[in-house]
Structure formats: structure tokens, C-alpha cells
Backbone bond lengths (Angstrom), bond angles and torsions (degrees), N, CA, C in turn:
res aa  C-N    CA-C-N  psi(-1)  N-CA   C-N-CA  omega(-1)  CA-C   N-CA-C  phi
1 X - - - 1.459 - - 1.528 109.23 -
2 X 1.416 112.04 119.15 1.352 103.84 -178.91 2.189 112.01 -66.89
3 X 1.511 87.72 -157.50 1.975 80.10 -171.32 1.504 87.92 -99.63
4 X 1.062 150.15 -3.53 1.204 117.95 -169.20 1.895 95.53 -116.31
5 X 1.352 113.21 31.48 1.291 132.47 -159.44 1.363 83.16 -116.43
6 X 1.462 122.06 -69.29 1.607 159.62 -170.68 1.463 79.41 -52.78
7 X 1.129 136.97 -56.61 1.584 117.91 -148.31 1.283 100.92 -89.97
8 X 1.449 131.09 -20.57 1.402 140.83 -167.45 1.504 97.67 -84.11
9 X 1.154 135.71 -56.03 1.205 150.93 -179.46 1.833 97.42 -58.26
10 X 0.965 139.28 -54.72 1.271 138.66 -164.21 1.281 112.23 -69.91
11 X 1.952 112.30 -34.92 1.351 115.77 168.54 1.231 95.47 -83.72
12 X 0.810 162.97 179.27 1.781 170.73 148.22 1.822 89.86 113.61
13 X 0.969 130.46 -33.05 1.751 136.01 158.45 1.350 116.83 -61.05
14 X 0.919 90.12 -36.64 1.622 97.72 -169.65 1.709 118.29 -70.35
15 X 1.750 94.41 -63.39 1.334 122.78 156.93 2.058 104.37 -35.65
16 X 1.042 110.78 -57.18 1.353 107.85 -175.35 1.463 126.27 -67.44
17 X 1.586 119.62 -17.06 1.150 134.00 -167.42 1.961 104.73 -118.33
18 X 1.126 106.47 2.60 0.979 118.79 -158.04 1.604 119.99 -145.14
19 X 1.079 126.77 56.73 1.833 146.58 -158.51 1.927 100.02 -39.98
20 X 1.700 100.69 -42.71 1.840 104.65 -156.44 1.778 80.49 -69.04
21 X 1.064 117.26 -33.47 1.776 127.66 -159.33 1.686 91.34 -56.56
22 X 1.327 76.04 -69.05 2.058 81.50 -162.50 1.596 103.47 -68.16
23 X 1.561 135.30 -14.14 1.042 115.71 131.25 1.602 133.05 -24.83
24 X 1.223 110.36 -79.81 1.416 133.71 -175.84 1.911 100.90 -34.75
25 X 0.932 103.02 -44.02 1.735 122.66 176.02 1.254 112.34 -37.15
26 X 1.440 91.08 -64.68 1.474 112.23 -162.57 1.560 110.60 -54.74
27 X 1.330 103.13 -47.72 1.473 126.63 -157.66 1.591 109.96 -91.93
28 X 1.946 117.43 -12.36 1.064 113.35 -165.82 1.269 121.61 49.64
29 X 1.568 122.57 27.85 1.223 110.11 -179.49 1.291 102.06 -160.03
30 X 1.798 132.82 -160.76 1.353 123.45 -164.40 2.024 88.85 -119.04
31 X 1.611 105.67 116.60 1.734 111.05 171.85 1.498 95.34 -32.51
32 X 1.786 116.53 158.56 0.815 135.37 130.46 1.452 123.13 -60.84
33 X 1.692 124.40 132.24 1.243 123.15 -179.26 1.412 134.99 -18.89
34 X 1.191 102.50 -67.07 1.786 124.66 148.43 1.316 124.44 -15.69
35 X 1.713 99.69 -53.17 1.351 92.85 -172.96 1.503 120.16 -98.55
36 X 1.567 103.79 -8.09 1.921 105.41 145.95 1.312 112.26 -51.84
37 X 1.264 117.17 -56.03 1.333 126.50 -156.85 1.653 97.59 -49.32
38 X 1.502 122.47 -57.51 1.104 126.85 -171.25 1.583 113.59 -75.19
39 X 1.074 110.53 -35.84 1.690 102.76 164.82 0.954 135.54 -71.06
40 X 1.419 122.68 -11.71 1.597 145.32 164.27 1.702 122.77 -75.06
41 X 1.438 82.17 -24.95 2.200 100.34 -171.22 1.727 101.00 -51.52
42 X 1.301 131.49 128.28 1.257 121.56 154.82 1.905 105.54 -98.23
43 X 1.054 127.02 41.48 1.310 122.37 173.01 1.226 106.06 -96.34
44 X 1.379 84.63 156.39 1.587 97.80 -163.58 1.294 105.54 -83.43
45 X 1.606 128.68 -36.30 1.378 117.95 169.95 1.493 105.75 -108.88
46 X 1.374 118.88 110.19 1.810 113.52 167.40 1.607 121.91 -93.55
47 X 1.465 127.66 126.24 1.348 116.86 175.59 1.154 105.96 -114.28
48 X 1.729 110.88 130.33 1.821 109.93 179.23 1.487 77.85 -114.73
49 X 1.722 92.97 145.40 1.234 124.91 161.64 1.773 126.57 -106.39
50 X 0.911 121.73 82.41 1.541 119.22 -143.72 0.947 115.39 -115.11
51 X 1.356 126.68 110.90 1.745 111.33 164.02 1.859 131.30 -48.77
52 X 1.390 112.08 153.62 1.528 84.49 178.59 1.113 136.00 -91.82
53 X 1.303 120.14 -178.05 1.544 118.55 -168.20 1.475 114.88 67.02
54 X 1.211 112.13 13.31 1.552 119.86 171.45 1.543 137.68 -88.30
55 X 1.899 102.21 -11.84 1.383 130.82 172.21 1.021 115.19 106.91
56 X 1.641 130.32 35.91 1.131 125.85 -174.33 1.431 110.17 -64.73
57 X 1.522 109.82 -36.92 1.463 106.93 -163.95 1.123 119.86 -57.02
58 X 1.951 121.43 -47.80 1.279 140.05 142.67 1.191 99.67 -1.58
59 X 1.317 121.41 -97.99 1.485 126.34 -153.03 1.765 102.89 -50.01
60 X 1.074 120.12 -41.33 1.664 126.87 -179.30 1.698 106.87 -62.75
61 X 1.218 100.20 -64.14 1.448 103.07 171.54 1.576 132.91 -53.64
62 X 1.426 113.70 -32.16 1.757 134.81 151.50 1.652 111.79 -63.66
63 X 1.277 137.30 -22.49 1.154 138.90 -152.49 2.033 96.16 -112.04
64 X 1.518 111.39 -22.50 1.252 130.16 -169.42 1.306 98.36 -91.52
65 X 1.241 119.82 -54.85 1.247 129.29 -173.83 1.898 116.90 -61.69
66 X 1.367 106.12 -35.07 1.171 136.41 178.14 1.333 103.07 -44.07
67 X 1.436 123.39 -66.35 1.522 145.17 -136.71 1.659 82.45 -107.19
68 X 1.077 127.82 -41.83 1.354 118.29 166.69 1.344 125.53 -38.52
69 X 1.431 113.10 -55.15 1.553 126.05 178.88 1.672 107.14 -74.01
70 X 1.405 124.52 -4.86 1.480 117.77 156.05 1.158 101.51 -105.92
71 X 0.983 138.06 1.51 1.929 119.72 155.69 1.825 99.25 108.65
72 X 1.262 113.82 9.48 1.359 109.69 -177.65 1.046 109.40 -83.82
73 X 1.584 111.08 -179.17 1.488 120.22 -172.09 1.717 100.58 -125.41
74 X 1.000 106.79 108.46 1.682 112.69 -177.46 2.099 109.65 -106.68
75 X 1.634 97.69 115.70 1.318 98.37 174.95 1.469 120.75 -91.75
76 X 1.255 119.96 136.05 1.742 110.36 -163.49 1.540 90.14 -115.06
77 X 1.055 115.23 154.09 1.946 131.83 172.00 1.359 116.65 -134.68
78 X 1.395 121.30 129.15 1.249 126.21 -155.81 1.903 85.74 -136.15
79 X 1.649 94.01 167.24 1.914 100.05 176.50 1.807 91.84 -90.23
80 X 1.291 119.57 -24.73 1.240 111.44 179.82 1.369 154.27 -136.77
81 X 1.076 134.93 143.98 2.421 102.14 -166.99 1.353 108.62 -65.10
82 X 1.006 136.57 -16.93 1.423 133.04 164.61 1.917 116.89 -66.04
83 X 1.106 106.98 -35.87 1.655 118.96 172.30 1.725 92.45 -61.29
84 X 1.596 126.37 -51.70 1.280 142.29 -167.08 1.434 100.08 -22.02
85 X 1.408 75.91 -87.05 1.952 107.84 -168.91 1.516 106.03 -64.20
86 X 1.191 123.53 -16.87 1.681 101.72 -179.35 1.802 89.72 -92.24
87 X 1.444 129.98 -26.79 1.618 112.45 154.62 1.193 135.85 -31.60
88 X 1.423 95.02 -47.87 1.732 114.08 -161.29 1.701 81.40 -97.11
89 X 1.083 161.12 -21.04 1.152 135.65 173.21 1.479 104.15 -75.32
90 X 1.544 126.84 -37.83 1.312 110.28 -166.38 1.424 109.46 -69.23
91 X 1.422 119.73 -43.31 1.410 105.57 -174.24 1.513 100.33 -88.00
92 X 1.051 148.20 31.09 1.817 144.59 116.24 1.376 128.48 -46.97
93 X 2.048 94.24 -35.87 1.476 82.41 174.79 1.093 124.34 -103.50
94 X 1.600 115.01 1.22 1.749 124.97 162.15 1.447 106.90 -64.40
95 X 1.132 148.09 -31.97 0.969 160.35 -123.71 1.216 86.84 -98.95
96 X 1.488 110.59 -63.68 1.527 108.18 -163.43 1.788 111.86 -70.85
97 X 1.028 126.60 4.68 1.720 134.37 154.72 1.120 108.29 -89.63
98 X 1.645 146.13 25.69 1.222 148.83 139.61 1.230 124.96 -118.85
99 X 1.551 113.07 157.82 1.642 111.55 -168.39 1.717 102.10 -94.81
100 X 1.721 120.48 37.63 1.128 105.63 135.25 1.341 156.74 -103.28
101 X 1.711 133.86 148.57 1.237 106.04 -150.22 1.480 94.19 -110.25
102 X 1.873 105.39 143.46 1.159 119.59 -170.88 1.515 102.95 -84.24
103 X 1.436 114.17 135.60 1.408 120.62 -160.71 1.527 99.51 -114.12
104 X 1.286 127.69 -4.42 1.580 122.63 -163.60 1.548 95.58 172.59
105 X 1.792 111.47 118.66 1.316 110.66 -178.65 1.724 90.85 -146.42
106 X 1.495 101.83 144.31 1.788 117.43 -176.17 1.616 79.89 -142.33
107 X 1.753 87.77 -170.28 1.797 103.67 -162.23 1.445 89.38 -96.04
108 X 1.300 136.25 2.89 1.455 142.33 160.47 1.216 119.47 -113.53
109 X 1.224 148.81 -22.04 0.984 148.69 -162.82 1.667 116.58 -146.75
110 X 1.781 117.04 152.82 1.381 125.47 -147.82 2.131 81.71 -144.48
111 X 0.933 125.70 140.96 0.870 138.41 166.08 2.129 116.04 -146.07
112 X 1.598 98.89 128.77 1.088 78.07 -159.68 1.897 98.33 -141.34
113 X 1.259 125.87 -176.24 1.591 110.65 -143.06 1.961 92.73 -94.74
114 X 1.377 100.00 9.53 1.764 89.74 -177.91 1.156 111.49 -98.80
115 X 1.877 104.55 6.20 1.330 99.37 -173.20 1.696 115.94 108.17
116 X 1.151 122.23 -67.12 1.191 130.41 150.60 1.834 133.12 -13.72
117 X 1.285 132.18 116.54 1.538 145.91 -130.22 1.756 83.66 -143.25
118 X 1.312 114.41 140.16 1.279 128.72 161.54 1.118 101.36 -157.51
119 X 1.531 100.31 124.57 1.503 127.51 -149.52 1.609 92.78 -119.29
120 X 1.417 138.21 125.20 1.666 134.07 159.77 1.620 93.08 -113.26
121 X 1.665 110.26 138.07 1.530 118.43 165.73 1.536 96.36 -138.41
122 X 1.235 111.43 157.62 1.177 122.50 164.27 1.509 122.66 -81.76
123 X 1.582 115.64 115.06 1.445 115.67 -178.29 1.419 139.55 -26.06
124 X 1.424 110.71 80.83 1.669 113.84 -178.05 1.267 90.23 -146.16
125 X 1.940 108.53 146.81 1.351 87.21 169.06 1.294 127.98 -126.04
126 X 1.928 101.67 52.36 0.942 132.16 -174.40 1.633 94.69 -96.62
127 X 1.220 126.83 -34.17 1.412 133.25 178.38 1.433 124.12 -85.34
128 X 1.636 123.28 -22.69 1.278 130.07 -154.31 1.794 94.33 -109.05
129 X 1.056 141.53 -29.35 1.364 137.41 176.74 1.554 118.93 -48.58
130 X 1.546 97.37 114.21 1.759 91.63 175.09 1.331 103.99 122.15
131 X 1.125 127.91 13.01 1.317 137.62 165.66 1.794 124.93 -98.82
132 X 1.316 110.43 151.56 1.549 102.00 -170.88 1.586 83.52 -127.06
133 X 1.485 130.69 121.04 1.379 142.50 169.36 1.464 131.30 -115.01
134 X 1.494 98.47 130.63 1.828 93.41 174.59 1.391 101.87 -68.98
135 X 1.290 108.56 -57.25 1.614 129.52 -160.55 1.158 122.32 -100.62
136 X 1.186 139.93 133.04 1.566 128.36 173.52 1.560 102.19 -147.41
137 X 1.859 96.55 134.55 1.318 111.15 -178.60 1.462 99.61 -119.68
138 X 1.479 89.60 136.90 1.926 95.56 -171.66 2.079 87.99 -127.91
139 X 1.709 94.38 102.85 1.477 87.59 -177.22 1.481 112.72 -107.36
140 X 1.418 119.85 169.91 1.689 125.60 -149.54 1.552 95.32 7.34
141 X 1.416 109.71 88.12 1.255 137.54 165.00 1.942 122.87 -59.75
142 X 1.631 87.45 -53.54 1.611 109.27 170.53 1.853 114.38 -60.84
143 X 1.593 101.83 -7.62 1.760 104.66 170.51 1.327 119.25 -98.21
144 X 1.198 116.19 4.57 1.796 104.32 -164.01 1.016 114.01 -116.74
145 X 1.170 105.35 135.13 1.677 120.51 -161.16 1.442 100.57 -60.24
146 X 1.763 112.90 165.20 1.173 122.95 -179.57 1.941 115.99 32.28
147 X 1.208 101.12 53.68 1.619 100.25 -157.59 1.634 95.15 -61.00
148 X 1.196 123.29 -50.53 1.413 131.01 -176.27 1.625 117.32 -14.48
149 X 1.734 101.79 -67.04 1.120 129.21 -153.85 1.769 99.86 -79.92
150 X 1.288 100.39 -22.90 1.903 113.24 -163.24 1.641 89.48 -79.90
151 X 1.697 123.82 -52.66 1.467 127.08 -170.24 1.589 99.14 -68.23
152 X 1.484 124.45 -22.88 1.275 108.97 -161.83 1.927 96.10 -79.65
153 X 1.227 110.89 -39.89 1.422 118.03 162.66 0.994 134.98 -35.97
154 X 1.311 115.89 -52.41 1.450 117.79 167.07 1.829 139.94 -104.34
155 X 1.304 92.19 10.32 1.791 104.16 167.62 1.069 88.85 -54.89
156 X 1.707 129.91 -89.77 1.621 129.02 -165.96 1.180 123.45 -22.45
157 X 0.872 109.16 -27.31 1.773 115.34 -178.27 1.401 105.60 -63.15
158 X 1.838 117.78 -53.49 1.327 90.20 -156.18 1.881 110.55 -91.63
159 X 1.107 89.82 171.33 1.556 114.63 -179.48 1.833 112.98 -46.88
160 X 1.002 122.99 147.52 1.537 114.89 169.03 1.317 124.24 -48.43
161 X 1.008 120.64 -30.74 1.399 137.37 179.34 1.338 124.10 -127.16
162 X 1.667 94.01 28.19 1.719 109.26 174.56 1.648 108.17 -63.28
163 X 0.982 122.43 -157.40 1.535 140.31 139.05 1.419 121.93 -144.84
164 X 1.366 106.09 162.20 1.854 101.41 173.55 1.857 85.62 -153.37
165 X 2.007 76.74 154.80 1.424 103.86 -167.22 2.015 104.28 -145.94
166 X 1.550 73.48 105.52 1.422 97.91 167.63 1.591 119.86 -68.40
167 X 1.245 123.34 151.42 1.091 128.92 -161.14 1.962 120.54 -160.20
168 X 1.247 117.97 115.45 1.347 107.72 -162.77 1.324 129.95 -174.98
169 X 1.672 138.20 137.67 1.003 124.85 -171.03 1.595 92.13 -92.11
170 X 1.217 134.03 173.93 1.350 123.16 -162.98 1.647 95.53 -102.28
171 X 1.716 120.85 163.57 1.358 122.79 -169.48 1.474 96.22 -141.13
172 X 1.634 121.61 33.96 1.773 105.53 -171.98 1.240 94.63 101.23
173 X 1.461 103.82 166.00 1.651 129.90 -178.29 1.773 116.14 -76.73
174 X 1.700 112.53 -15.12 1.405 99.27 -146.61 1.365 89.28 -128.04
175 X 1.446 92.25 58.61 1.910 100.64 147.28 1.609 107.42 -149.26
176 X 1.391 116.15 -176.12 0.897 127.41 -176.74 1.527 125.87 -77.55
177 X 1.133 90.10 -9.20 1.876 103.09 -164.10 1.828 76.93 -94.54
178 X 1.250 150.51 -8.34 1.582 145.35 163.28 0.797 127.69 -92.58
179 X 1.656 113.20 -8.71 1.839 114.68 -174.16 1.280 87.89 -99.30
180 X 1.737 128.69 -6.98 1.525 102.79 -179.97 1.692 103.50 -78.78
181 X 1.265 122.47 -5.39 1.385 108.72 167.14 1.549 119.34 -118.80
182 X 0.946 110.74 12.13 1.471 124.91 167.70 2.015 114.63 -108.50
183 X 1.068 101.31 -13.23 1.567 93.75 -172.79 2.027 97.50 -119.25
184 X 1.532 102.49 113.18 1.853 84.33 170.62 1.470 147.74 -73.01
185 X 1.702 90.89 88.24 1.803 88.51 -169.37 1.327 113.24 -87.80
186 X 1.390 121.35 151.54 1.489 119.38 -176.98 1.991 96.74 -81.74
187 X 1.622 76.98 169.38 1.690 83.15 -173.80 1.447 134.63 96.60
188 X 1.433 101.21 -43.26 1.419 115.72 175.82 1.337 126.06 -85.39
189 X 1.351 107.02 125.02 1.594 124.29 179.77 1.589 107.15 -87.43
190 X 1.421 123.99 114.91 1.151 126.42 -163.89 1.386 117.00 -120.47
191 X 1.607 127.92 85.09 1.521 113.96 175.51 1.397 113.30 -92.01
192 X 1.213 86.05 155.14 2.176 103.18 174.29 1.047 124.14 -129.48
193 X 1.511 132.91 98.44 1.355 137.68 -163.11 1.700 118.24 -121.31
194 X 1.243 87.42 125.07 2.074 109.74 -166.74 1.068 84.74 -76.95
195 X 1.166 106.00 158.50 1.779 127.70 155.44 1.551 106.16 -71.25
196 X 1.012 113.05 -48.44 1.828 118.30 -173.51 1.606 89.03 -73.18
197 X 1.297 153.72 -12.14 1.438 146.66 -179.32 1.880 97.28 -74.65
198 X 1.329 86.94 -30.68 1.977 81.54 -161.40 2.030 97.92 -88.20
199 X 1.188 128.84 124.83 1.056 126.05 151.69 1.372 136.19 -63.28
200 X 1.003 110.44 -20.96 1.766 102.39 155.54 1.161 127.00 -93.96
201 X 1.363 112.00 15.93 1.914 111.54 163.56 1.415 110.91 -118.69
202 X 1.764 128.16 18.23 1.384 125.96 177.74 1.372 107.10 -53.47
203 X 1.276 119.58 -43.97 1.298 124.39 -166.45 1.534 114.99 -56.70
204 X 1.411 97.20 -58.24 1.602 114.39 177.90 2.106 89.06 -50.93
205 X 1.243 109.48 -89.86 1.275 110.75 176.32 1.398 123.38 15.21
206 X 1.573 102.16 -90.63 1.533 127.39 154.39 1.675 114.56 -12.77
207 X 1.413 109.46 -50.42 1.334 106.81 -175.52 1.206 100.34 -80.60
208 X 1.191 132.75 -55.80 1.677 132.54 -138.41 1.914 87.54 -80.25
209 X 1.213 125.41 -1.90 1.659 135.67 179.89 1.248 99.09 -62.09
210 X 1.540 89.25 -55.70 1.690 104.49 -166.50 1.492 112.50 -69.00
211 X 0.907 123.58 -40.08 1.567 144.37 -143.06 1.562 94.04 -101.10
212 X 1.353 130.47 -40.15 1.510 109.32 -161.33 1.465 103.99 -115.59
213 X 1.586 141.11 157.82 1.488 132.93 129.49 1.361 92.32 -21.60
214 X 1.951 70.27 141.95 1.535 115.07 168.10 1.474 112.88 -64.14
215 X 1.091 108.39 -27.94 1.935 118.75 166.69 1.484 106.56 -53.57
216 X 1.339 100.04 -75.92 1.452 112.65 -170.89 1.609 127.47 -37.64
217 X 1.803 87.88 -41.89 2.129 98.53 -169.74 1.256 67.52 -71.47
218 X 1.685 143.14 -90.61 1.277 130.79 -132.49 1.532 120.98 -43.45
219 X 1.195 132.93 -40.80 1.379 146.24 149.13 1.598 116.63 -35.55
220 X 1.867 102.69 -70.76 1.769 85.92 -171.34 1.216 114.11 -74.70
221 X 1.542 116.10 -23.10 1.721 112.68 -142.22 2.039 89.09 -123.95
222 X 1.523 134.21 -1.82 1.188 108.18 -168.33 1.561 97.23 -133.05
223 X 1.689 94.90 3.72 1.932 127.46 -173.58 1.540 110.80 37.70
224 X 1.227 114.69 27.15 1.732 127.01 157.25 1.853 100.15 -38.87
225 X 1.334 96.89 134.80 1.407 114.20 164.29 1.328 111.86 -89.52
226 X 1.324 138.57 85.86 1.132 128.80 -163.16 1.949 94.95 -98.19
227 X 1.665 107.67 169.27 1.439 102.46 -161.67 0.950 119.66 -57.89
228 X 1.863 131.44 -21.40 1.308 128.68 -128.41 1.815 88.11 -143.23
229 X 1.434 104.91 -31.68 1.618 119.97 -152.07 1.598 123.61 85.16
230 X 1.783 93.97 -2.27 1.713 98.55 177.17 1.436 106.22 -123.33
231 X 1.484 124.16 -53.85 0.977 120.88 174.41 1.994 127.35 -38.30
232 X 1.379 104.85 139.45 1.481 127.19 164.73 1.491 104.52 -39.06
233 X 1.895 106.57 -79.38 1.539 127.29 -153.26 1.650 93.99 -89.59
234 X 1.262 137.43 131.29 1.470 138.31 122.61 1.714 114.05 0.09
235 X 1.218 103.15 111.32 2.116 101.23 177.44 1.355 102.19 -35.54
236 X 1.441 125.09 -38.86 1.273 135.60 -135.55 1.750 97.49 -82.40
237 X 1.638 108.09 -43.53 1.903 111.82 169.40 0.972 99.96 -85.39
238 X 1.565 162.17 -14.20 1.496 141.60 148.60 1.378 119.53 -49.41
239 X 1.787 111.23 -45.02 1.161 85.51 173.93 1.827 126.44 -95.80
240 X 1.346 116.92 -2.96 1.153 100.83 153.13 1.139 146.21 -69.15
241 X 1.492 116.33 -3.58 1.422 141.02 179.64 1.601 105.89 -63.75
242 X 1.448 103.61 -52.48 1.024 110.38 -165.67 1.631 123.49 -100.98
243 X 1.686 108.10 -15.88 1.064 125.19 156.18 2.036 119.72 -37.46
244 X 1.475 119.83 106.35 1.336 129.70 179.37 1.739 93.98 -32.26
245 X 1.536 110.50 -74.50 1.430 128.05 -154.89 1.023 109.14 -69.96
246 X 1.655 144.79 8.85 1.096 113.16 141.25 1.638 111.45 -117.90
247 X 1.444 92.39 166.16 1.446 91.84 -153.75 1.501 112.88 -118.92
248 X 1.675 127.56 125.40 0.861 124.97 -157.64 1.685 123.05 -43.89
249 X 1.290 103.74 158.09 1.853 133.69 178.14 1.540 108.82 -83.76
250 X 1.539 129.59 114.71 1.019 116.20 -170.39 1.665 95.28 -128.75
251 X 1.595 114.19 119.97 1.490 111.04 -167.42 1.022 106.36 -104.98
């Protein structure tokens, strides 16, 4: 083996023994903290809370690709078929920075020679029944209609020793994709990532300050669960505001 054979081979080891690595691959560049953090998680349930444009897809698309190269079958859920295919494109184009060969590819589906199936549907769970999963990615989670009925659908699916990974900019308190950070369940690995946390999106930041309600930045860019997903105040200080029995704070 010549050395520049030796060095190719040593990274392609590395990458394999090493998830943030073959991250780094993917992306040609160095993860944001966060998104070690989340590619490193062995929990069985992970919820990212993410502002956008922060790389969620990355991490989804690295996490797909992942379970691919052990031969699993990972089901992904999106609010829409357009969310679908830009899924199934990202881990298409990880794909091609590994030496596996894709044996069968649609605008939903990845089939590939280790065995391994990556399945994207759009959240219904009139469509998702009938699947057997290692992995399941449920992305902008806090958007999908009837979310209740869609998660109750697809727990069964996965494997005993599956995992699933929630994923989401937040939409209000009154879904399920909020009680994973409002309700204390064991098990769950829970990150929360600001836009103002990431230094290479101040700029963007900066603008969208200017540019949006004070509702809105707090929602996309500071990923506040606010009560409604529209409202300013928390239900919870409206209604004490107005609540007789308690009685005003005088500072």
C-alpha cells in the first residue's frame, strides 16, 4: 500500500470509529458543538430543539446515513413531501462520501448493499403503518398535524433497542414535540440551540432582529416555547394579570 493509500485508509477508519469525524466529512467542515453533542448521544430518545438554519438536517441526514452502514432500516417523518425529498437528498449526498453502493433510490426511499433501507414519508398515520425500524426521525416535529395520533402510530414500529429522534423549531406549548421539554421524562437527551448560541449565524440573527416581531425572533431565532407559538406573554402572565386574586408586584 503506498502512503497516500495508508493515509486514505486511516481516514476512512477514523471516519468509521469516529461519528463527529465522518460528520466533519460530510460537511467538509468542523460540526457545530451541538451537533457532536447529538451525534455522540446513545439515548434512546433524543429531542433537538433548534433554531433554523442551524444544521439540523446534517445531523438527520448523518444519523440516516449512520444506521445505513449497519444495515438498519431508519423511518424518517416530515409535516411535508417537499421536507421528504430534500431528506432523502441529504443523505444521497452523504452517501456518496462512503464506500456504500446504493442499490435502489426513489424520492422516498434509499436502498443500499449493507442491507440497510431509509425510508422518508410524510406525517400521516394513514401512510406510516407497517414498518419495522431501528431508527426513527420525526423532523419539525412541533409542525405536524394531529401529532398525537401520528407518534401513537409509529412507537410500534420501532425495535426494542431502536431509537427515535425528535427534531424541531418550537410551535407553542400544545403539542407533543413541547412536553418533551416541559414534562420530566427519564431517558431523554434534550438539546436547545439559539440562533445567537451559534456564531456563524449572528449576522443572519442581527437581521431577522430587525426584520421580524418580537414574537417571531423569540420563537424562530431564541426557540422560546411561547403559549400559543404567537403570543408575546406566556398564557400563564396573561392570566395572572388579569386574575382578581392575585395581587399586583410593586418594584
Amino acid at each position: 500500500m503506498s502512503f497516500d493509500g495508508f493515509t486514505t485508509w486511516l481516514s476512512d477508519l477514523e471516519r468509521r470509529l469516529d461519528p463527529v469525524a465522518q460528520m466533519a466529512h460530510f460537511l467538509d467542515g468542523t460540526p457545530d458543538p451541538w451537533q457532536a453533542e447529538a451525534i455522540m448521544s446513545n439515548a434512546p430518545t433524543l429531542a433537538l430543539r433548534v433554531c433554523r438554519q442551524a444544521g439540523k438536517s446534517e445531523v438527520l441526514g448523518t444519523l440516516g446515513v449512520q444506521e445505513l452502514q449497519r444495515g438498519g432500516t431508519t423511518i424518517a417523518l416530515c409535516p411535508a413531501e417537499r421536507q421528504v425529498r430534500e431528506l432523502v437528498r441529504k443523505v444521497s449526498f452523504n452517501l456518496r462520501k462512503t464506500d456504500l453502493i446504493v442499490e435502489r433510490v426513489t424520492q422516498q426511499e434509499i436502498e443500499v448493499n449493507s442491507g440497510g433501507r431509509f425510508i422518508a414519508l410524510p406525517a400521516s398515520s394513514a401512510t406510516i403503518r407497517g414498518y419495522t425500524a431501528d431508527l426513527l426521525l420525526v423532523d419539525e416535529m412541533a409542525y405536524i398535524p394531529n401529532d398525537e395520533e401520528v407518534i401513537t402510530a409509529i412507537l410500534p414500529m420501532l425495535k426494542d433497542n431502536g431509537r427515535i429522534v425528535y427534531a424541531s423549531t418550537p410551535a407553542g406549548k400544545n403539542n407533543m414535540f413541547a412536553e418533551l421539554f416541559t414534562d420530566p421524562r427519564p431517558k431523554v437527551h434534550r438539546i436547545i440551540v439559539k440562533g445567537t448560541d451559534i456564531p456563524r449565524l449572528a449576522a443572519r440573527c442581527a437581521r431577522l432582529k430587525e426584520q421580524l416581531s418580537a414574537t417571531r425572533y423569540r420563537q424562530e431565532v431564541l426557540v422560546e416555547m411561547l403559549s400559543d407559538g404567537l403570543s408575546y406573554f406566556d398564557l400563564d402572565v396573561i392570566e395572572n394579570a388579569i386574575n382578581p386574586d392575585v395581587e399586583a408586584m410593586i418594584l
